[in-house]
PAZABA-904228 format. One record per residue (C-alpha): x, z, y; residue in three letters; residue number from 0. Coordinates in steps of 0.02 Angstrom, whole numbers, plus 32768, in hexadecimal, padded with zeros to 4 digits. Each point is the difference from the previous one (the first is absolute). Example, Ala and Ser with C-alpha at 12.3 -4.5 7.8 and 13.67 -1.06 7.14 Angstrom:
<atoms>
{atom {8267,8186,7F1F},"ALA",0}
{atom {8045,7FDF,80AC},"SER",1}
</atoms>
This chain:
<atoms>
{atom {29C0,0E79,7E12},"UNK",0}
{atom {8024,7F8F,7F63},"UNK",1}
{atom {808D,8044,7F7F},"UNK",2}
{atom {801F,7FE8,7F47},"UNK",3}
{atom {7FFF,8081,7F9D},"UNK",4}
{atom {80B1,8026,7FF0},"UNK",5}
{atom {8029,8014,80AC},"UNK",6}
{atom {7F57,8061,8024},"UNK",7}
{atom {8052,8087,7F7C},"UNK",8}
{atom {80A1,7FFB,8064},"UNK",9}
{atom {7FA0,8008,8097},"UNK",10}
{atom {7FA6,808A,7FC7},"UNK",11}
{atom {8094,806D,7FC3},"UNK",12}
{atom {804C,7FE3,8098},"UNK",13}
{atom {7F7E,805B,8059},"UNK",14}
{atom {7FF9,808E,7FA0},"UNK",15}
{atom {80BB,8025,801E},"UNK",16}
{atom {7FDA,7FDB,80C8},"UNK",17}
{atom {8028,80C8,8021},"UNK",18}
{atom {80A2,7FF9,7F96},"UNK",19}
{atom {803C,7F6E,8081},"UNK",20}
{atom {8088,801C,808D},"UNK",21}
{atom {7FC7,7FF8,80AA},"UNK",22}
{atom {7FD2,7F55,8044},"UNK",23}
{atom {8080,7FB3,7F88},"UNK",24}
{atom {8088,802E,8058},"UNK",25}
{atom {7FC8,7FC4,80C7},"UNK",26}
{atom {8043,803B,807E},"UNK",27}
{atom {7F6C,8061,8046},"UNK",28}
{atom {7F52,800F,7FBF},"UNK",29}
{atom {7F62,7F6F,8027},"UNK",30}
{atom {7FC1,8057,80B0},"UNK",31}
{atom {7F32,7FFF,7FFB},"UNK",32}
{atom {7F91,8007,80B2},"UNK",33}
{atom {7F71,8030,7FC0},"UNK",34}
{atom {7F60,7F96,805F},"UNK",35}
{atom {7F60,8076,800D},"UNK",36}
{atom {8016,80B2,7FE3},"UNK",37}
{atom {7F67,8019,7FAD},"UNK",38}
{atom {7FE8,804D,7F3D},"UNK",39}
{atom {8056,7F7D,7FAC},"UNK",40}
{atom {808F,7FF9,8075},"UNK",41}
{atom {801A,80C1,7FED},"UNK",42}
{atom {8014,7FEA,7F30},"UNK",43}
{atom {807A,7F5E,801D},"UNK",44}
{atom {8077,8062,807A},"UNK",45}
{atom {7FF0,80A5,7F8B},"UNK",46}
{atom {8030,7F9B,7F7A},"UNK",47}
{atom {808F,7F8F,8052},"UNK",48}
{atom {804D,80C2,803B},"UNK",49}
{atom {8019,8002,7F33},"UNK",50}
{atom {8057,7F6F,7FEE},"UNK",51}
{atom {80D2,7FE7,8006},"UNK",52}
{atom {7FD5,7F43,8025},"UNK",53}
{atom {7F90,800C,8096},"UNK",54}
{atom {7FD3,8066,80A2},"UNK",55}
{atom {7F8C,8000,8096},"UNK",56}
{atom {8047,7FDB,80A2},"UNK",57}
{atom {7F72,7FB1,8068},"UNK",58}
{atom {7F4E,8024,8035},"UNK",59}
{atom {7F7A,7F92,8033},"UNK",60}
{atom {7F4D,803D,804C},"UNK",61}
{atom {7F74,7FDE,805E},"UNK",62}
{atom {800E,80C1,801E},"UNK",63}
{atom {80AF,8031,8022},"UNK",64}
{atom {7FE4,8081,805B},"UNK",65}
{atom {7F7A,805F,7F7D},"UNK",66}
{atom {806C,7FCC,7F5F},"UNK",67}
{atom {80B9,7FDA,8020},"UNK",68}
{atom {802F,80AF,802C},"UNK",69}
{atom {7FD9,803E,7F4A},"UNK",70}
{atom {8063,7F7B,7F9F},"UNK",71}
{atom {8083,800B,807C},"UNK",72}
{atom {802B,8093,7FEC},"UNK",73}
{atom {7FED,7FFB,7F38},"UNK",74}
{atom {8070,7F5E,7FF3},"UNK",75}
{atom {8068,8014,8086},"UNK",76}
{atom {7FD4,7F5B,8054},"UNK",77}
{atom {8065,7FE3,80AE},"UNK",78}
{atom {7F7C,7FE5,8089},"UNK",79}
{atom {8046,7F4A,8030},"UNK",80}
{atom {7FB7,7FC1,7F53},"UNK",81}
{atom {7F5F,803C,8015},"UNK",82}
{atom {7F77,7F7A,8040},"UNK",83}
{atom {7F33,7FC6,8021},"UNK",84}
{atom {7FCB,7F81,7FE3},"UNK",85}
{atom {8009,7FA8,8095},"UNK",86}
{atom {80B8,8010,7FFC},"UNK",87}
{atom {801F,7FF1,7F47},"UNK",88}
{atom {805F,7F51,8027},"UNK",89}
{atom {809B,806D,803D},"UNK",90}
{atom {8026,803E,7F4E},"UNK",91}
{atom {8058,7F40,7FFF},"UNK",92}
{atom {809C,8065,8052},"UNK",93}
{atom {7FE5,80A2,7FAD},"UNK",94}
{atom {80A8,7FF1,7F8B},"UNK",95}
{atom {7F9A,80A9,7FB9},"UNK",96}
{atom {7F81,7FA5,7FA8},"UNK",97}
{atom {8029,7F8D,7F72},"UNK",98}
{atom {7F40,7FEE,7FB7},"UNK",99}
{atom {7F52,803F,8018},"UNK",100}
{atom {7F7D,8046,7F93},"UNK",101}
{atom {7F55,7FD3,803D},"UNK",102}
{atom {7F78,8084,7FDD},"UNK",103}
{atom {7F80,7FAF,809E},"UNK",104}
{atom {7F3E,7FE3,7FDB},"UNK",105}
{atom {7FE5,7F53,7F98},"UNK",106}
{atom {7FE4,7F94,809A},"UNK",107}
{atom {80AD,8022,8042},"UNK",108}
{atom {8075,7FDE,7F6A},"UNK",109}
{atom {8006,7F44,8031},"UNK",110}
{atom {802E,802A,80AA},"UNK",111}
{atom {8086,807D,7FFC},"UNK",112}
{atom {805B,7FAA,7F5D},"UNK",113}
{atom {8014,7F76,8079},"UNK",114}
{atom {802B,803A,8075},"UNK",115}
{atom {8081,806B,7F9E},"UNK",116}
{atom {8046,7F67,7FC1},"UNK",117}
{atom {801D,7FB7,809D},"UNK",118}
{atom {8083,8088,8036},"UNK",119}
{atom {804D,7FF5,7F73},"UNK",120}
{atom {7FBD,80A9,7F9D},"UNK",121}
{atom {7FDD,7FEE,7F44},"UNK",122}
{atom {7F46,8039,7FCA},"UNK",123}
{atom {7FB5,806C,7F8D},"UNK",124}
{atom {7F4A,7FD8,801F},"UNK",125}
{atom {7F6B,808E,7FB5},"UNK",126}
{atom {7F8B,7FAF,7F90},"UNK",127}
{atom {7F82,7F79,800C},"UNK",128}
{atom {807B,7F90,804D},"UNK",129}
{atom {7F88,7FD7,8091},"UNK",130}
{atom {7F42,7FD2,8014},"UNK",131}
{atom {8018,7F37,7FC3},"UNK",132}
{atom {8064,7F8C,7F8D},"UNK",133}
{atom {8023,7F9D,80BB},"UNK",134}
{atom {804D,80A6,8042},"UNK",135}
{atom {8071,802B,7F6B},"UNK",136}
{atom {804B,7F48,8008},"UNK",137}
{atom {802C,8030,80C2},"UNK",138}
{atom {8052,8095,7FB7},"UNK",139}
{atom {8072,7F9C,7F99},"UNK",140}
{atom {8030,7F70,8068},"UNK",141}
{atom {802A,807B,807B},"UNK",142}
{atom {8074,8069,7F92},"UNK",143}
{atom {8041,7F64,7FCE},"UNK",144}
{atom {8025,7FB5,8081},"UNK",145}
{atom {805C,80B0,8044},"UNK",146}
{atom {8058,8009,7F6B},"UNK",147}
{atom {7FBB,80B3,7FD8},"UNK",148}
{atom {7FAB,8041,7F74},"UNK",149}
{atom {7F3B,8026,7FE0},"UNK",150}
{atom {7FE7,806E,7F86},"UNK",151}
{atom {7F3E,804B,7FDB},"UNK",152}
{atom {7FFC,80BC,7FD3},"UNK",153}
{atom {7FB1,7FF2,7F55},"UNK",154}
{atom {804F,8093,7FDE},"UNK",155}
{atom {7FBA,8010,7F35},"UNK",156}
{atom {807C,7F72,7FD3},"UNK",157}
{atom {8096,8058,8016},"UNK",158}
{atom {7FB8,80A9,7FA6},"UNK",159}
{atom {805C,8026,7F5E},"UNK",160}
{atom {7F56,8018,7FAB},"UNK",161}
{atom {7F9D,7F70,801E},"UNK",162}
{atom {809A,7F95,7FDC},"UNK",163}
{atom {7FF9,8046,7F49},"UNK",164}
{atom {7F4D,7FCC,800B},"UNK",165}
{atom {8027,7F5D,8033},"UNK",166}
{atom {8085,7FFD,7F7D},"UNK",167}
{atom {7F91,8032,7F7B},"UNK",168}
{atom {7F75,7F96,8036},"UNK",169}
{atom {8064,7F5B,8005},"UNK",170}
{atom {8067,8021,7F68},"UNK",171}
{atom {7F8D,800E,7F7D},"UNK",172}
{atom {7FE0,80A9,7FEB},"UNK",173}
{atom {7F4E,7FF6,8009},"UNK",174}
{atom {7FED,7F42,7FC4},"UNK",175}
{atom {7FBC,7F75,8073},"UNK",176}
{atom {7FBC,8042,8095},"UNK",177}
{atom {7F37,7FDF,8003},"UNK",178}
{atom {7FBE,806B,808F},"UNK",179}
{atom {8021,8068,8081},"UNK",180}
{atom {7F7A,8087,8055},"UNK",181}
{atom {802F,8065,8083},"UNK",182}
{atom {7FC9,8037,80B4},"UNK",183}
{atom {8029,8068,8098},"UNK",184}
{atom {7F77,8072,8061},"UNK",185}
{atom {8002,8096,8083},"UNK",186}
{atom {7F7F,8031,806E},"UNK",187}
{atom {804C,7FDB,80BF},"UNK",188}
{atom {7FB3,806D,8095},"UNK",189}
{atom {7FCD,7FB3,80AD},"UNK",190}
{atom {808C,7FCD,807A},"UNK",191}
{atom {807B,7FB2,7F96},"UNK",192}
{atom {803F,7F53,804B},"UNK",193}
{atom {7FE8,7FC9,7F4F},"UNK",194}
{atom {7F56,8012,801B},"UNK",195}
{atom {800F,7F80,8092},"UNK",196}
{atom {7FF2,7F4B,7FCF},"UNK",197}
{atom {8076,7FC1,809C},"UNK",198}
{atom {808E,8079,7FC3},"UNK",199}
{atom {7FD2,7FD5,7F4B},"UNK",200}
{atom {7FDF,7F4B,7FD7},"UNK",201}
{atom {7F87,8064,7F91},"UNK",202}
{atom {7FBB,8099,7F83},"UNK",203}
{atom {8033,804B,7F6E},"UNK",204}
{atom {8040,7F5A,7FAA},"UNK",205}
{atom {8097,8008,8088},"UNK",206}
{atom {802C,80B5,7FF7},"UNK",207}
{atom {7FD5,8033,7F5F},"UNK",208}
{atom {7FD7,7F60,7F83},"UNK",209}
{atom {80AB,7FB8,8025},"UNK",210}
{atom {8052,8086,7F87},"UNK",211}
{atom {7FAC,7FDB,7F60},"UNK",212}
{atom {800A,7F31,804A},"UNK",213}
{atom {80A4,7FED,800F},"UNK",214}
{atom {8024,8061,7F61},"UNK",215}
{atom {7FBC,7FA7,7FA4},"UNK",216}
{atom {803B,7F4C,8042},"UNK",217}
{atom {80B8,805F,7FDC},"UNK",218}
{atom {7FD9,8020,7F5C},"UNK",219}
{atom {7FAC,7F66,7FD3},"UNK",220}
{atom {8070,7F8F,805C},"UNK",221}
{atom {7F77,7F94,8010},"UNK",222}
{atom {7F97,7FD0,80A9},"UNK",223}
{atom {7F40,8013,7FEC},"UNK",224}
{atom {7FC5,7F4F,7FE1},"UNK",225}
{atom {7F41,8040,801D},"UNK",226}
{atom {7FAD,8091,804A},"UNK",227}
{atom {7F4B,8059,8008},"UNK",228}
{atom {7FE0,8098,8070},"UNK",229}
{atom {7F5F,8069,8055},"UNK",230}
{atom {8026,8066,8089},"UNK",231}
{atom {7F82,80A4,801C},"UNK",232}
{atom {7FD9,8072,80A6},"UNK",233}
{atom {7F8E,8079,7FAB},"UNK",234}
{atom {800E,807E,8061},"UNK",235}
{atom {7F9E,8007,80B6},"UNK",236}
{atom {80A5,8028,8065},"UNK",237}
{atom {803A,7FC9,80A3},"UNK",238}
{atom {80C5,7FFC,7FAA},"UNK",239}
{atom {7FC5,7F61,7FA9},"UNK",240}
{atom {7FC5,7F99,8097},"UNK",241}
{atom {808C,7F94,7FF9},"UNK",242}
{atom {8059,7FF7,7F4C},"UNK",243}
{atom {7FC3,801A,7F54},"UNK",244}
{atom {7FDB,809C,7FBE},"UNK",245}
{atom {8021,7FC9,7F3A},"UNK",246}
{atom {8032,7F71,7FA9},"UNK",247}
{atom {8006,7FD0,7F4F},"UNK",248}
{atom {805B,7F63,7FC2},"UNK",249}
{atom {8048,7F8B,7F6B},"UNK",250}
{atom {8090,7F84,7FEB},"UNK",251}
{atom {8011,7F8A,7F6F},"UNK",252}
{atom {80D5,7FD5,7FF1},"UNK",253}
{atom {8024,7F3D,7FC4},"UNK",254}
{atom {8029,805A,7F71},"UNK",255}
{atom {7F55,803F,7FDA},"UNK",256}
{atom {8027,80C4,8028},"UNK",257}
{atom {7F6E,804A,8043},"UNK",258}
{atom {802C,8084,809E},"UNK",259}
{atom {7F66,8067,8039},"UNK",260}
{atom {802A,8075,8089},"UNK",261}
{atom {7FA6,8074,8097},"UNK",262}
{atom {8009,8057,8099},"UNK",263}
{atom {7F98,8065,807C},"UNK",264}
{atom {8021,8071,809C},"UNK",265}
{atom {7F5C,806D,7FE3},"UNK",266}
{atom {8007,8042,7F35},"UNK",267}
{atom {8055,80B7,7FC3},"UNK",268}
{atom {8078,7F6D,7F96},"UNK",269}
{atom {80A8,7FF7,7FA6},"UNK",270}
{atom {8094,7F87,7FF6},"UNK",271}
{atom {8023,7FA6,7F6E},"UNK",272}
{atom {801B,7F53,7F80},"UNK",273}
{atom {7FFA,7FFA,7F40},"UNK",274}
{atom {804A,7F64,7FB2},"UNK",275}
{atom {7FAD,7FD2,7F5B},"UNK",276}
{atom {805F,7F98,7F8B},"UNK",277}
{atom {7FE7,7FC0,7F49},"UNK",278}
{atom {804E,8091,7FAF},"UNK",279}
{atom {7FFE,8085,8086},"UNK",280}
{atom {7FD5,804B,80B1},"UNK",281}
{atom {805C,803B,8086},"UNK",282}
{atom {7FB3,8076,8086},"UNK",283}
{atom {803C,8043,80AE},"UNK",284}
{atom {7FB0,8081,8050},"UNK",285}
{atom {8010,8037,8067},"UNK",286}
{atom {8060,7F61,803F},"UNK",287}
{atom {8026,7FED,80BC},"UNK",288}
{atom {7FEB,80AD,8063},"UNK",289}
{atom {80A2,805F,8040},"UNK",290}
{atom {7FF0,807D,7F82},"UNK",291}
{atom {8069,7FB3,7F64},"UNK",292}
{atom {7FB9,7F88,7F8A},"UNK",293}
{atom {7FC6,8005,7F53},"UNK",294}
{atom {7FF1,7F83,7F80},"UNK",295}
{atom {7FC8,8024,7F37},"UNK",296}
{atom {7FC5,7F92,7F7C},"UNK",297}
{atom {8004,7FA5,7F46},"UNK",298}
{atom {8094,7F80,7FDD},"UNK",299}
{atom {8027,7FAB,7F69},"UNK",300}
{atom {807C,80A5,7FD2},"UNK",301}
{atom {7F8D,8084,8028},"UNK",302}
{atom {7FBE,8057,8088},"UNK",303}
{atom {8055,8018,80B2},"UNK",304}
{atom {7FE4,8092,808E},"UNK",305}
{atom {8086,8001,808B},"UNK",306}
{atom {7FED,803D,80B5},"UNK",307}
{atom {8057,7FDD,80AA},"UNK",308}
{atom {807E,80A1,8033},"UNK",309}
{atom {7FE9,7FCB,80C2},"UNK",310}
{atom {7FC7,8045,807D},"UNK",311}
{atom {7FA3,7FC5,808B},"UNK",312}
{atom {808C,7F7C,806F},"UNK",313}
{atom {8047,7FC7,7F48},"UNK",314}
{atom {7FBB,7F4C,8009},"UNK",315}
{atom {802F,8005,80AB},"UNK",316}
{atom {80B3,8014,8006},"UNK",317}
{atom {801A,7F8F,7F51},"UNK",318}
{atom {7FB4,7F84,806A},"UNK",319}
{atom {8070,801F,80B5},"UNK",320}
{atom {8098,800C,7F89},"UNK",321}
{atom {7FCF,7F40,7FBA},"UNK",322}
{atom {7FF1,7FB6,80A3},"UNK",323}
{atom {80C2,805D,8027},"UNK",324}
{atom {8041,7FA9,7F6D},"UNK",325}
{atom {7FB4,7F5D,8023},"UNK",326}
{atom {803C,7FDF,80B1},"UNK",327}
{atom {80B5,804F,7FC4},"UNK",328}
{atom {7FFA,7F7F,7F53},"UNK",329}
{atom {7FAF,7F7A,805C},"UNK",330}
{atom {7F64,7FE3,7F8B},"UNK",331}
{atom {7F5A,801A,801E},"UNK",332}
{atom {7F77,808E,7FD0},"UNK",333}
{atom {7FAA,7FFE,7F70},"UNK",334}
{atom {7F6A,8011,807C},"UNK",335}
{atom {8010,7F73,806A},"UNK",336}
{atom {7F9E,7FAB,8077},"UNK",337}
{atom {7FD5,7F8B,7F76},"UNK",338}
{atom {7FA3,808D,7FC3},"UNK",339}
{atom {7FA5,8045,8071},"UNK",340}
{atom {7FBE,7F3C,803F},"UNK",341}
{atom {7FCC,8015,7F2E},"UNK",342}
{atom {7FAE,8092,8025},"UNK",343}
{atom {7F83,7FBC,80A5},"UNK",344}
{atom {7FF8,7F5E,7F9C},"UNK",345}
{atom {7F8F,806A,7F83},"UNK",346}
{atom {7FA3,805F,8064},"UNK",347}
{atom {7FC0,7F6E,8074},"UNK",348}
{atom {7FD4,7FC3,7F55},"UNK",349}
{atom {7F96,80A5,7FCF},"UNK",350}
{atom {7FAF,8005,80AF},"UNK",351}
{atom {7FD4,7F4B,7FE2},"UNK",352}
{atom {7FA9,8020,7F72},"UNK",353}
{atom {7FBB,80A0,8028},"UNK",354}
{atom {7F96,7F7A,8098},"UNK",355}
{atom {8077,8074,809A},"UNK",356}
{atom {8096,7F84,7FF2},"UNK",357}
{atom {8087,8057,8094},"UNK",358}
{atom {805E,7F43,8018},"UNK",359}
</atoms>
């Protein structure tokens, strides 16, 4: 996403009047969700979309219907006609219930369910990375092109309040030129998690994890990396890392000349942050992409600057359901296309590449 500076701060101010907006703009009924896999990240989404004026849940899709509708069901009041598996999610085509779905599957299953999304006629708000390959996110988007629906990829820190201002701050001076940015991303993941599974994956901690402090700092820049450098590590003896990497460390040079040095790891007691060094100041978020609120303090040109994030946990969540509502009902498109996420797998092919484990 590309903006001059003008309409970033308009942008920006926008979003931090989102609460203060009427519902969905005055539609006649709100954007209606079906969630697609009812696992943890699915169960945040539909808390937060029962917050929203602009959006609701009115379908369910699982592999285990039986086990997990019952629950959100009940909480969401979903009729049992819009509730589907897999094998028959191609019936949510006729489901005038369903305007869009949010996508919170394992990594090797984005690519399949967007598409097939888009081909009965659902708009799609897809969970981050995109897919496993650059060749999958283009499928994405000539699909949802050709269907005339929208693809929008739940990077959900671009539409918080706080790291706009950072943005904001970043881009306008504040600090000077931007030189550098450090950050990283690191939690210690226990056996059985699909993410743990290179076939559900596409890969380790660079996928899950890396992509936060990645794709921040491509927004911020608004540069693509024009080089990278990267060593991947397994250190420790453990049967969760026989199929992904364990840690990964890497660099990006911008056309520019910004140097970017970021990390991630699925097996380190770690935090979640980014500092953005410029000529005459810093700017440092931390933590930066949890649930929990976000943080941000630092040195700018007028003195120092501590603010932090008053949400709670499905915040970024709803801000970022409530975009997609206003895009299909204005006719634009997200800030977080599918442009964006194809941005996003562009760059880490590159890392892998360079790391010697290229994943395309």
């Amino acid at each position: 996403m590309s903006m001059n500076r003008r309409s970033f701060v308009k942008v920006a101010a926008s979003t931090a009047a989102l609460s203060a907006m009427p519902s969905f703009a005055l539609a006649q009924q709100p954007l209606r969700f079906a969630a697609v896999g009812l696992g943890q990240i699915s169960d945040i989404f539909m808390k937060s979309v029962s917050q929203s004026t602009k959006c609701k849940v009115t379908g369910l899709v699982s592999g285990h219907v039986a086990e997990k509708a019952p629950k959100y069901k009940s909480l969401y009041g979903v009729q049992d006609k819009s509730i589907y598996n897999y094998e028959t999610f191609a019936e949510i085509a006729h489901d005038q219930n369903i305007d869009a779905v949010y996508i919170g599957l394992p990594n090797s299953m984005h690519a399949e369910y967007t598409i097939r999304a888009a081909k009965a006629g659902k708009h799609v708000l897809c969970e981050k990375p995109m897919a496993i390959s650059s060749e999958e996110c283009r499928a994405m988007i000539d699909a949802c092109k050709k269907a005339n629906v929208k693809l929008m990829i739940a990077y959900r820190v671009h539409y918080d309040p706080i790291w706009l201002k950072v943005k904001e701050l970043a881009r306008s001076g504040a600090i000077g030129e931007i030189q550098e940015f450090q950050g990283g991303f690191r939690a210690n993941f226990k056996a059985g998690q699909w993410r743990l599974d290179r076939k559900f994956s596409g890969g380790g901690s660079l996928m899950d994890l890396g992509i936060y402090p990645l794709n921040a700092i491509r927004w911020i820049a608004e540069e693509e990396p024009a080089s990278f450098a990267a060593q991947i590590a397994t250190k420790i003896p453990d049967s969760r890392f026989a199929s992904v990497e364990e840690s990964i460390e890497f660099s990006l040079k911008m056309p520019s000349g910004v140097l970017a040095s970021a990390g991630s790891s699925y097996g380190v007691d770690g935090d979640n942050d980014l500092t953005i060094y410029g000529s005459d100041g810093h700017l440092r978020i931390s933590p930066a992409y949890g649930y929990q609120g976000v943080r941000f303090e630092g040195e700018t040109k007028t003195g120092p600057i501590d603010e932090t994030s008053k949400g709670v946990m499905p915040y970024q969540f709803t801000l970022e359901a409530d975009h997609l509502a206003d895009c299909i009902l204005n006719k634009t498109e997200p800030w977080t296309s599918g442009d964006e996420g194809l941005k996003d797998l562009l760059a880490m092919e590159g890392i892998y590449k360079a790391a010697g484990t290229p994943i395309a």
